[in-house]
C-alpha positions as a Markdown table, in Angstrom:
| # | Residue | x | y | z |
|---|---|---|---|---|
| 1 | Unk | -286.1 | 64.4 | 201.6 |
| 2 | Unk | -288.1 | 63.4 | 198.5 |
| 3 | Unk | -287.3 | 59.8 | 197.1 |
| 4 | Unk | -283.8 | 60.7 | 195.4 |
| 5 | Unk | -281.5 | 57.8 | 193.8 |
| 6 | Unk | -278.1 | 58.4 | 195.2 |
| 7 | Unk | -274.7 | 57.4 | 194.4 |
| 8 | Unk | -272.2 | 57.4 | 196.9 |
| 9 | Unk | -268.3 | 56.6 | 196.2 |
| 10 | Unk | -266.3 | 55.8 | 199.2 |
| 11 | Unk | -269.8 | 54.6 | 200.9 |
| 12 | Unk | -268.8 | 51.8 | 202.9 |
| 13 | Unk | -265.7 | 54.3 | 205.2 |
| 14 | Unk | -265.8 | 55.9 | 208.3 |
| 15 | Unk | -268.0 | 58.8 | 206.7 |
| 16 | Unk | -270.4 | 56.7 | 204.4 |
| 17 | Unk | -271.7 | 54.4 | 206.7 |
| 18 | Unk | -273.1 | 57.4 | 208.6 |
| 19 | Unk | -274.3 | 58.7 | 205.8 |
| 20 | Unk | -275.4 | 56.3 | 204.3 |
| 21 | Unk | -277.7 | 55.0 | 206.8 |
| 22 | Unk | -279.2 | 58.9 | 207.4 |
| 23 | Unk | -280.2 | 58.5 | 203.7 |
| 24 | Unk | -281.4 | 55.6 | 203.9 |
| 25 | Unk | -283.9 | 56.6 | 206.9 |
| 26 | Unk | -284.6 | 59.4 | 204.5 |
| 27 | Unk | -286.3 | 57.3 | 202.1 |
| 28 | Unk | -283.6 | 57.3 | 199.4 |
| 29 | Unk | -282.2 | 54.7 | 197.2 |
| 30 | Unk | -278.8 | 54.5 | 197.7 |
| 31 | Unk | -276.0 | 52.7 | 195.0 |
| 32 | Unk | -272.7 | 52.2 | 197.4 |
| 33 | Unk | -269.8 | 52.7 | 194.9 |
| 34 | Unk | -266.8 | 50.9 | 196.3 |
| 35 | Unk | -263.6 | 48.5 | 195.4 |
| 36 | Unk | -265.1 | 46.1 | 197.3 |
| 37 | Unk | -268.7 | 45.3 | 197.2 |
| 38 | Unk | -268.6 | 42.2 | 199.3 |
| 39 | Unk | -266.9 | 44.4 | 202.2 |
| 40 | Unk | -269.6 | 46.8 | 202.0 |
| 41 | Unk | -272.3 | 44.0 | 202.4 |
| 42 | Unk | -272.9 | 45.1 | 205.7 |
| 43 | Unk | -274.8 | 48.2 | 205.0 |
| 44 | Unk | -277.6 | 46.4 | 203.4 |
| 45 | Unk | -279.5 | 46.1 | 207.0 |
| 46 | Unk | -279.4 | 49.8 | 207.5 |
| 47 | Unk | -282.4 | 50.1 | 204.6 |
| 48 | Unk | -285.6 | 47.9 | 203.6 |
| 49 | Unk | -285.0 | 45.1 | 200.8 |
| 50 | Unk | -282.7 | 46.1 | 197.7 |
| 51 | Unk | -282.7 | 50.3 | 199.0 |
| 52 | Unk | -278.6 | 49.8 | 200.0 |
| 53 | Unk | -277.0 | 48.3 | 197.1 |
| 54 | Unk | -273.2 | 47.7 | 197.1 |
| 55 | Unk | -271.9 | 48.7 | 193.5 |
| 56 | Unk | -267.9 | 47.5 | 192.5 |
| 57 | Unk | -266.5 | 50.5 | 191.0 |
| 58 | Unk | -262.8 | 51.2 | 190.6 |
| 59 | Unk | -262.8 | 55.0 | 190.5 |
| 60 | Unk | -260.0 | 54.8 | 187.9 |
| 61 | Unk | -262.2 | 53.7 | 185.2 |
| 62 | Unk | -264.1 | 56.0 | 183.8 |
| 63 | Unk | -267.0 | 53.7 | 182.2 |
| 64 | Unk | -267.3 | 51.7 | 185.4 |
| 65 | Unk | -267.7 | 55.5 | 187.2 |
| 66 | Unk | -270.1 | 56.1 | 184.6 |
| 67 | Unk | -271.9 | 52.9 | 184.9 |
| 68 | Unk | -272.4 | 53.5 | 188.8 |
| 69 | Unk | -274.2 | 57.2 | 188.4 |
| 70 | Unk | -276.3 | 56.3 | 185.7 |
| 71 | Unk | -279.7 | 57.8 | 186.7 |
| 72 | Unk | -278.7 | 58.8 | 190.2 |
| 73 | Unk | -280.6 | 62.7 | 191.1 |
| 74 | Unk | -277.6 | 62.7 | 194.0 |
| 75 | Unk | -273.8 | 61.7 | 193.5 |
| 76 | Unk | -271.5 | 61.9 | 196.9 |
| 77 | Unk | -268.0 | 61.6 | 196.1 |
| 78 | Unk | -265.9 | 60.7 | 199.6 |
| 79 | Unk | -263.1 | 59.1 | 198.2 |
| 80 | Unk | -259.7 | 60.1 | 199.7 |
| 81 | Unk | -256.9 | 58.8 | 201.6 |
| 82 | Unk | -254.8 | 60.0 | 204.2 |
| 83 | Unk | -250.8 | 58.9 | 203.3 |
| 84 | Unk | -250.3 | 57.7 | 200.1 |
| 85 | Unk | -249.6 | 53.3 | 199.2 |
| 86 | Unk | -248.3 | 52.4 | 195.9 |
| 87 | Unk | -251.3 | 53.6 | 193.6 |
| 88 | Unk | -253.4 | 55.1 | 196.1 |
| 89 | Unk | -251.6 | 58.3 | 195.6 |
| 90 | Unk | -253.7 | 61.8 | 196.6 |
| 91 | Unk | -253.1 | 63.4 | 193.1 |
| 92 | Unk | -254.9 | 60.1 | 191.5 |
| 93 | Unk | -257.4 | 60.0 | 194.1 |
| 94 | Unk | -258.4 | 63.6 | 195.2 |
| 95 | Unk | -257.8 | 65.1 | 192.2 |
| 96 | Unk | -258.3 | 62.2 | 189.0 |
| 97 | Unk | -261.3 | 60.7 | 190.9 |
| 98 | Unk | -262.6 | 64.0 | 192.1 |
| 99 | Unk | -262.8 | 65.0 | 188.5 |
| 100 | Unk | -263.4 | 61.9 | 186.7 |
| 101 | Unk | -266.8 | 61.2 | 189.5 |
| 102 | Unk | -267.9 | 65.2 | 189.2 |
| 103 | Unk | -267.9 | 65.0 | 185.3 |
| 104 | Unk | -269.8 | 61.7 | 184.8 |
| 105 | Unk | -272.4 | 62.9 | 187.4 |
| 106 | Unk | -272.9 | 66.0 | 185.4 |
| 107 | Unk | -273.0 | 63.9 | 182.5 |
| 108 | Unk | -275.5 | 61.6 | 183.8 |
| 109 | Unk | -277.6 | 64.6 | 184.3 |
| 110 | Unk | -277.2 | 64.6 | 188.2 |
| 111 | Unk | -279.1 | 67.5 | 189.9 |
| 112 | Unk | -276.8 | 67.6 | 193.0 |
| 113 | Unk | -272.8 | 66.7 | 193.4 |
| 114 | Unk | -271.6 | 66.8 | 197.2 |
| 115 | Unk | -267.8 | 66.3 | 197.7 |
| 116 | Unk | -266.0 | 65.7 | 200.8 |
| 117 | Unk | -263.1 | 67.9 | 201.6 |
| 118 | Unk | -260.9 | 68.8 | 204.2 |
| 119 | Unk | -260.3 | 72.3 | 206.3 |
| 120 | Unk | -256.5 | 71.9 | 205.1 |
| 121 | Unk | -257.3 | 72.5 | 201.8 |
| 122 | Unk | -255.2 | 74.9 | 200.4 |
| 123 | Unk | -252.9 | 75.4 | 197.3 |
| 124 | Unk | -250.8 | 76.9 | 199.7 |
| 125 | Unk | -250.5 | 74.1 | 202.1 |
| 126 | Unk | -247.1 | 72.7 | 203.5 |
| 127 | Unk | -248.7 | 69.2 | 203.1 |
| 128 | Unk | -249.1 | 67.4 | 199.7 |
| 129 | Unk | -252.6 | 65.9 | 201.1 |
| 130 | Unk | -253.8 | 69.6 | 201.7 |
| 131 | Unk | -253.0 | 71.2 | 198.4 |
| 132 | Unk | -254.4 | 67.8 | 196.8 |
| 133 | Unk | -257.7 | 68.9 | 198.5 |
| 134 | Unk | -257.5 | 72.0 | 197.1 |
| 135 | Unk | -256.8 | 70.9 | 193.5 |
| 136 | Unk | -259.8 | 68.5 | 193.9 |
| 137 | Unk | -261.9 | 70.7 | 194.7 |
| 138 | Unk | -261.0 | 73.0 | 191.7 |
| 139 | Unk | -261.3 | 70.4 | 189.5 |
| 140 | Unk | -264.7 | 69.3 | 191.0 |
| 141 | Unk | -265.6 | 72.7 | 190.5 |
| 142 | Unk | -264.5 | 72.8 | 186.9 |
| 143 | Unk | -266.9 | 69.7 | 186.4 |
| 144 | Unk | -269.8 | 70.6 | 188.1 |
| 145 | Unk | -270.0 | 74.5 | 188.7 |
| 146 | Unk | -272.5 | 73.8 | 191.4 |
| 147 | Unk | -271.1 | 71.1 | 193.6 |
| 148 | Unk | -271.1 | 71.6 | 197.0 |
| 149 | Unk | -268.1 | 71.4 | 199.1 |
| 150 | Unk | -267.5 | 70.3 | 202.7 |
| 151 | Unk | -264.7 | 71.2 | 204.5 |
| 152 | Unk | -264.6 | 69.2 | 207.8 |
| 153 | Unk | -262.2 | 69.8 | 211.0 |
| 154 | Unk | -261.1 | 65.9 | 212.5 |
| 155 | Unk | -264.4 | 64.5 | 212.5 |
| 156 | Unk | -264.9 | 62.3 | 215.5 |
| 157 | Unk | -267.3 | 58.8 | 216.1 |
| 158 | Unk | -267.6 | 55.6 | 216.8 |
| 159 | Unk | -265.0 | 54.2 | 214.3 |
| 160 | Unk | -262.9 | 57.5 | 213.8 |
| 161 | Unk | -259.1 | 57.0 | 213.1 |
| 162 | Unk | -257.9 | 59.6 | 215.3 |
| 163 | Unk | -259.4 | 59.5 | 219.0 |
| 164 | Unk | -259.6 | 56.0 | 218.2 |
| 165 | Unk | -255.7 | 55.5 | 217.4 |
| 166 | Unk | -254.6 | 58.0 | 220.6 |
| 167 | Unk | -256.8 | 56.1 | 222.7 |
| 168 | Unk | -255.3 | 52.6 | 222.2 |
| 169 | Unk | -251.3 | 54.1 | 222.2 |
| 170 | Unk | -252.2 | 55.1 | 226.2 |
| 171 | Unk | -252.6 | 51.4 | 226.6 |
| 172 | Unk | -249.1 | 50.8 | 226.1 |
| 173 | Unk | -247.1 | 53.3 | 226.7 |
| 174 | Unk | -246.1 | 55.4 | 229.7 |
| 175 | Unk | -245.9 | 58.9 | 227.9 |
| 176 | Unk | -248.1 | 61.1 | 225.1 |
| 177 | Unk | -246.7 | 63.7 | 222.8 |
| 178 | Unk | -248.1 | 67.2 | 222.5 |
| 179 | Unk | -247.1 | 67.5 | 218.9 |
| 180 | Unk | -246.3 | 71.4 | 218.1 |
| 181 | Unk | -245.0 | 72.5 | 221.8 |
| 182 | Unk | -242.2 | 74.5 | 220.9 |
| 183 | Unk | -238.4 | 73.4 | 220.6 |
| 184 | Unk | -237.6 | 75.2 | 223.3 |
| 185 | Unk | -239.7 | 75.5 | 226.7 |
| 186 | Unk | -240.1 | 79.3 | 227.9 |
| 187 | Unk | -238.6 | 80.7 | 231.4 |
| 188 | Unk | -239.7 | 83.3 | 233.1 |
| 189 | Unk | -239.2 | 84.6 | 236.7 |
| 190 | Unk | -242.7 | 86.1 | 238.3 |
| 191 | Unk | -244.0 | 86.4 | 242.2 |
| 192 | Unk | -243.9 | 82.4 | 242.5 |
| 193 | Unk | -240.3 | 82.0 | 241.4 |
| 194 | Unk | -238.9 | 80.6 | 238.6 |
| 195 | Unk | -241.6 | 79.1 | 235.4 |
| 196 | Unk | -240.7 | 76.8 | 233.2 |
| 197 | Unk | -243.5 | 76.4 | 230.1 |
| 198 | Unk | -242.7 | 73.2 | 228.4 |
| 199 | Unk | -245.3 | 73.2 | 225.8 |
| 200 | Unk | -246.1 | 77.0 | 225.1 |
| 201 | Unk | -249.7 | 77.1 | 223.1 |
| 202 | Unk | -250.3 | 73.1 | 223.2 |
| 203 | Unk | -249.4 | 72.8 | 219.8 |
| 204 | Unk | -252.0 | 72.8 | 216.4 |
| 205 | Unk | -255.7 | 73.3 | 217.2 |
| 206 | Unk | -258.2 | 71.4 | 216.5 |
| 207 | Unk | -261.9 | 71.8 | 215.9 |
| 208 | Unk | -263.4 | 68.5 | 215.9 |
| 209 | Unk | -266.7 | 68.0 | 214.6 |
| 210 | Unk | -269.3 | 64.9 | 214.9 |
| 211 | Unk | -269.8 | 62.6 | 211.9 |
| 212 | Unk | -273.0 | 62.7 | 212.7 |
| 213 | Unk | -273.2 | 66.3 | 212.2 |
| 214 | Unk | -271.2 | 66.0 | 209.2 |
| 215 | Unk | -273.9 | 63.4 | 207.9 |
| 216 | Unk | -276.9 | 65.5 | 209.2 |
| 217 | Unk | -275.5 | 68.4 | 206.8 |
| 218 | Unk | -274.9 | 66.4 | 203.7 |
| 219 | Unk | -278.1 | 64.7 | 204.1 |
| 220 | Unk | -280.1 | 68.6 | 204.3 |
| 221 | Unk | -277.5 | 70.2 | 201.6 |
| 222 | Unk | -279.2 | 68.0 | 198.9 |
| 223 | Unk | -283.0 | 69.4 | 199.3 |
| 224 | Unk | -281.5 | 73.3 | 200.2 |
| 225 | Unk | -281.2 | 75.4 | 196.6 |
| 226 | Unk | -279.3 | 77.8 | 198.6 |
| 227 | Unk | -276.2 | 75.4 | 199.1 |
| 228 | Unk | -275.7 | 75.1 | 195.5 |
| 229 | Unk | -272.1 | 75.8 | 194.4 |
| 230 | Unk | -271.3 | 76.7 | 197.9 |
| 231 | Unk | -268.1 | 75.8 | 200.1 |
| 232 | Unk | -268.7 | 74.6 | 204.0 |
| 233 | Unk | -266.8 | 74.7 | 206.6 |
| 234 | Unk | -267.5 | 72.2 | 209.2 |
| 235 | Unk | -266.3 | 72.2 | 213.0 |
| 236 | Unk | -267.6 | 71.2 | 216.5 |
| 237 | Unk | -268.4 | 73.9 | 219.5 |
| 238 | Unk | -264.9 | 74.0 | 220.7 |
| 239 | Unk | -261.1 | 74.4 | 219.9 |
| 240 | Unk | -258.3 | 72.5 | 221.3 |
| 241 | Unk | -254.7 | 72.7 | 221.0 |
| 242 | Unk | -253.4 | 69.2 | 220.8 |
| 243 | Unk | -252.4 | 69.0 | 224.2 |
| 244 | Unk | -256.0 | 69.7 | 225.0 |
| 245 | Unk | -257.0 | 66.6 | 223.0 |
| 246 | Unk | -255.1 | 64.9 | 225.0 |
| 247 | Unk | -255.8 | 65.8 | 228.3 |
| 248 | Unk | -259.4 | 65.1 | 227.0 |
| 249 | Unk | -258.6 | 61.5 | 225.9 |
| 250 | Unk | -256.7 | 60.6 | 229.6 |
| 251 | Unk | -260.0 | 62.3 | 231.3 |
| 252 | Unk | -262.1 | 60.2 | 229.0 |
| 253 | Unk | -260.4 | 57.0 | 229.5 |
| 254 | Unk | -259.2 | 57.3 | 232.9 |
| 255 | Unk | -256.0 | 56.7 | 232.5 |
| 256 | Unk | -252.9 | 59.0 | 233.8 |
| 257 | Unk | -249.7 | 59.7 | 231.6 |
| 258 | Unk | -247.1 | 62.1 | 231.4 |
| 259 | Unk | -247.4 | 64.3 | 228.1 |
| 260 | Unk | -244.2 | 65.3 | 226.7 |
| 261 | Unk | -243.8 | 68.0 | 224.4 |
| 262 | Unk | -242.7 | 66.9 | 220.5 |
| 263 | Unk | -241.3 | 69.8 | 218.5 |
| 264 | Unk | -242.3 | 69.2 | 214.7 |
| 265 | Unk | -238.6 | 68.4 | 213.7 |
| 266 | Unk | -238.8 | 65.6 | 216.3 |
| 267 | Unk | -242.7 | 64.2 | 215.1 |
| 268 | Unk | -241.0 | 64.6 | 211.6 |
| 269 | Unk | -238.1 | 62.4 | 212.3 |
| 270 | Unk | -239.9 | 59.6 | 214.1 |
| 271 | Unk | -242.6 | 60.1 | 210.9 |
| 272 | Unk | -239.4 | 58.6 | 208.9 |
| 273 | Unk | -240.1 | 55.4 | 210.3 |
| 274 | Unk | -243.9 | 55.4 | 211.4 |
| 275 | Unk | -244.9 | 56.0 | 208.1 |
| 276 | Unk | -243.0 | 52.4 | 207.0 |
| 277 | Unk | -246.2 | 50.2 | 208.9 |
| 278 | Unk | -248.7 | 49.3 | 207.0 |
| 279 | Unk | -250.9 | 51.6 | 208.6 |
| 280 | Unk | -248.7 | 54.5 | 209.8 |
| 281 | Unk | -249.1 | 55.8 | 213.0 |
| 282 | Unk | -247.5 | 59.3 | 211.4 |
| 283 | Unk | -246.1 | 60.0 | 208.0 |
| 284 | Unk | -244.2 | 63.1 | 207.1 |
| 285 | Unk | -246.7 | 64.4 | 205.3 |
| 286 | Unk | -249.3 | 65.0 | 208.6 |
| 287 | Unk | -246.3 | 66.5 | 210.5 |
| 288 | Unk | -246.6 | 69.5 | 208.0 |
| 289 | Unk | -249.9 | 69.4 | 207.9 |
| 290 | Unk | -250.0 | 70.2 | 212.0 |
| 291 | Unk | -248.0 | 73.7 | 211.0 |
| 292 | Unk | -251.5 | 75.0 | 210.6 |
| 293 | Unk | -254.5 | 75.2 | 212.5 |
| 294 | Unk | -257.0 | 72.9 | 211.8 |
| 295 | Unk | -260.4 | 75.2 | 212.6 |
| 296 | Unk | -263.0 | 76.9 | 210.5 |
| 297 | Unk | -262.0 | 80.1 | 209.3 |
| 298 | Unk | -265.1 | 82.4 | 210.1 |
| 299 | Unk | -265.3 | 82.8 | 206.4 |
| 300 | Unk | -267.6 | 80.6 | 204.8 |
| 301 | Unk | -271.0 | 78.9 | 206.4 |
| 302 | Unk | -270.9 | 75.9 | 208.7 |
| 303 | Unk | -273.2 | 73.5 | 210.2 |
| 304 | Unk | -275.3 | 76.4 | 211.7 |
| 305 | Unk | -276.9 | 76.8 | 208.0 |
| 306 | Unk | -278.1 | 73.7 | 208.3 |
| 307 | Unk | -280.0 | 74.2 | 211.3 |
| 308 | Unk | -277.6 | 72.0 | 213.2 |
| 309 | Unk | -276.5 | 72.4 | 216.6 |
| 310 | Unk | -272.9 | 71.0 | 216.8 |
| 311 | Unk | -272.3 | 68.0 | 219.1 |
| 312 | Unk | -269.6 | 68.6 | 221.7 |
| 313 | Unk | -266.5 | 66.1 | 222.0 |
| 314 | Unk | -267.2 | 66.0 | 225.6 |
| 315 | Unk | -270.6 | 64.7 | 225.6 |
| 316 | Unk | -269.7 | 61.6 | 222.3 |
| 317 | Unk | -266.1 | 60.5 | 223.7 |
| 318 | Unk | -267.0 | 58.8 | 226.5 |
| 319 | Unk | -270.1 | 56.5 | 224.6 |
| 320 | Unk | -267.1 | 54.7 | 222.2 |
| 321 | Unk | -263.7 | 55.2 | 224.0 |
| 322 | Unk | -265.1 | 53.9 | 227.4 |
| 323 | Unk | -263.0 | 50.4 | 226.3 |
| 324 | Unk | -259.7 | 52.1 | 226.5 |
| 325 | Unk | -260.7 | 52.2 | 230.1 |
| 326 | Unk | -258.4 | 50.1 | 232.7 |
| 327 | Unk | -260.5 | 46.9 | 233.6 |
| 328 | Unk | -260.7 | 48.0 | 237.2 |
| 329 | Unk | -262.4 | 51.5 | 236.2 |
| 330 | Unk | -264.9 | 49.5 | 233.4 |
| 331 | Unk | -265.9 | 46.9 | 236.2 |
| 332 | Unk | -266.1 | 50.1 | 238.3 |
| 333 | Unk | -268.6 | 52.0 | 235.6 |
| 334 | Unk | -270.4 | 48.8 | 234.8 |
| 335 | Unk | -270.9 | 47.9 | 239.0 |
């Protein structure tokens, strides 16, 4: 990558740190747009003296937005949220910040926008977060005609919020839902007797996809003419159905529990309370959001334009979710 100055909102999450430091190794200079500039401190180390600078920006104000992509070549937008708190609603900050970043890049004459998405965009979508996605993306669009879009799958790593959060429930309770299995299991009668199939197709699939994938392509897109204006879809070499994931997560952590199959009515009604924490194990709005598969759709290019040769869940798991281990099997590992 040449020596680009680069903006990146959302810089210090689960997404931007990766990135951040993959553009920092590139040689850029990098202005870390976030609410909190003393959070995002830590990033500093990841580049030589004053390349990583932590920049307070409150994406509602547009002369503060303005302020932070002033001469940047590059602006990143990965703001987003994933249940909605008081002001943090999607509509104000997928779609108002979408817009309000995409049109003072373009503005501030940036030569490349890249804005992080999700594979449940959709105007169509059952879930409020997915049609917000899509109606960012339109009005990111509308701002900058050549942004380029990434649609991710779950994106899995080190500080991910989904492995992560399945991981440390099997610590504490006896049985796992397979979110999706149908209400009702299926019976049928063949030359071993009587079958009983308690969670039909294992519920929503998945595609999960390596943030440091998902970094590798962002960091590429910005020196490739050819991904100007174009929409990517990102997803890792395999599909699972959620009861895939987690018989993947109890092989990964060693650890045995009996899954039990959770119709969506059922994940909906316990969302009606999960979603009251703090941080909500489940809202309402994810529930519908697991009525559709969550994998590329063939249609649009993926990492493979990049050059990128997508890292299996599999082979990353085990480096960052070996702590959910029992301490018999870490001593075990360690001896």
């Amino acid at each position: 990558m040449s020596r680009h100055v680069v903006t990146v909102f959302g810089g210090s999450g689960f997404i931007g740190r990766h990135l951040v430091r993959k553009l920092a190794a590139s040689g850029a200079e990098i202005r870390v747009a976030v609410r909190d500039a003393e959070a995002a401190m830590f990033l500093k180390p990841a580049g030589n003296v004053g390349q990583i600078v932590p920049w307070q920006t409150d994406v509602s104000d547009p002369a503060q937005v303005a302020t932070a992509v002033a001469g940047a070549d590059v602006v990143v937008n990965l703001v987003g949220v994933l249940y909605e708190r008081g002001k943090r609603t999607f509509q104000r900050l997928h779609v108002d910040a979408a817009a309000s970043i995409a049109q003072a890049a373009r503005d501030a004459g940036a030569k490349c926008f890249l804005h992080m998405s999700a594979l449940g965009a959709d105007t169509e979508s059952p879930a409020a977060y997915g049609r917000s996605k899509a109606a960012g993306e339109a009005a990111v669009k509308e701002a900058f005609p050549e942004a380029i879009i990434f649609r991710p799958s779950v994106i899995f790593g080190q500080e991910d919020n989904f492995f992560n959060l399945f991981a440390g429930l099997m610590r504490f309770t006896p049985v796992m839902p397979v979110i999706g299995a149908p209400a009702l299991p299926s019976v049928s009668w063949g030359d071993d007797g009587l079958s009983v199939d308690f969670f039909g197709e294992g519920g929503c699939k998945f595609q999960p996809v390596f943030v440091g994938d998902v970094a590798d392509a962002m960091v590429r897109a910005i020196d490739k003419p050819s991904s100007r204006g174009e929409t990517f879809e990102l997803g890792g070499p395999r599909t699972y159905s959620f009861k895939e994931i987690m018989e993947l997560l109890l092989e990964v952590t060693e650890r045995k529990r009996l899954l039990v199959p959770m119709p969506l009515v059922l994940a909906e009604a316990d969302a009606l309370l999960l979603q009251l924490l703090p941080k909500p194990l489940l809202t309402t709005d994810q529930v519908k959001l697991l009525e559709v598969d969550n994998v590329v759709s063939g249609k649009a290019p993926g990492l493979d334009a990049f050059g990128i040769e997508a890292a299996a869940a599999e082979s990353i798991l085990p480096t960052y979710l070996h702590r959910f281990r029992t301490p018999a099997h870490r001593g075990a590992h360690a001896a």
